[in-house]
N, C-alpha and C positions, 0 to 999 in steps of 0.2 A: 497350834498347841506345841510349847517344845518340851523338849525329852530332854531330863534331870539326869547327869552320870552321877549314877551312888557309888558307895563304896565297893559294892557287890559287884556291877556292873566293871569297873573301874577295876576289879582283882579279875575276874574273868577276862576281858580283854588282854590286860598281863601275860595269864596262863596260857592264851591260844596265842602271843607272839613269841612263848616261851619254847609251845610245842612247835609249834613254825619252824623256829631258830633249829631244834631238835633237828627236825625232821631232814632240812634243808642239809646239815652236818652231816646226817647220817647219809645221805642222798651223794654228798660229796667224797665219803668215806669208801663210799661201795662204789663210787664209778674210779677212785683209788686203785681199790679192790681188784676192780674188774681189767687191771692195764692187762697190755696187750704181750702176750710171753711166746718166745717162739723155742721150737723142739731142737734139741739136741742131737747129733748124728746118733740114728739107731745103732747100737752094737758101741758105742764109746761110753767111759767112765772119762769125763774131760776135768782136765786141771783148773784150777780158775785159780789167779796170780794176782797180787800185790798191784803189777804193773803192766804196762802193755807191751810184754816180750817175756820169753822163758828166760831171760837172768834175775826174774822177778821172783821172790819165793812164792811157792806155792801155800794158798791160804786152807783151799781143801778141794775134796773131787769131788764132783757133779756124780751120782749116780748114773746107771745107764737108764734112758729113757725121762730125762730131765726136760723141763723149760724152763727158760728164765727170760727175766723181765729185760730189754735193754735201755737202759737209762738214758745214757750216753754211748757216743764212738767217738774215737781217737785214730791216728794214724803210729803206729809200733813196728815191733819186728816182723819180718814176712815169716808166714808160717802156712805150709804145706796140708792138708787135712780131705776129709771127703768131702766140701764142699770148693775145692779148687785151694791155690793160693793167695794171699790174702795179707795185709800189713793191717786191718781191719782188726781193732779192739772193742770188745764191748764191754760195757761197765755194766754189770748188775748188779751193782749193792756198791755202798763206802769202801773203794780200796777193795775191791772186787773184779779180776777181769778174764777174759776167755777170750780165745782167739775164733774172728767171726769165721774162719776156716770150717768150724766144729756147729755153726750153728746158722740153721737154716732158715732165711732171713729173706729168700727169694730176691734177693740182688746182692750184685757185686760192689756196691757202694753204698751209702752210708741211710741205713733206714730213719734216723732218726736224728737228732741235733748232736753237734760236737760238743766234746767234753770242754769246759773252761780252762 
């Protein structure tokens, strides 16, 4: 006996690859969501710069007790801080950088991919 696709049928199947597609997005948006952010030296309000060195203007300060995301790293100016010295930049955001000195990343080189 075969099985007729109606219209009915034929709009439901639709709807559950609509929710699929949904669901699937939303799935990719929360593991987004979920990246990996590391803390900031307790007791620092840190600068986060333009570029990878203080001749970079400063875009704005880090609160104390921040995390942030790192996108990228780069190799910039050495900068002295509480987690050792460091030529180590992180990119958290477009034109975004802090010196990996200030953030605590449990290694001395590069946790994550270089910047382009």
């Amino acid at each position: 006996m075969a099985i007729e696709e109606t219209a009915d049928t034929a709009a439901t199947d639709s709807a559950n690859t609509a929710n699929d597609t949904v669901e699937a997005t939303a799935d990719a948006v929360g593991i987004a969501a979920g990246a990996i952010t590391y803390p900031v030296a307790p007791g620092y309000q840190v600068n986060v710069r333009s570029g990878p060195g203080t001749n970079y203007r400063v875009v704005k300060v880090l609160p104390y007790n921040s995390r942030v995301p790192i996108r990228c790293q780069r190799h910039g100016q050495k900068v002295s801080g509480p987690y050792g010295t460091s030529d180590i930049w992180d990119n958290i955001a477009p034109g975004q950088y802090v010196s990996d000195a200030y953030v605590k990343t449990g290694s001395d080189g590069f946790v994550t991919v270089p910047c382009g």
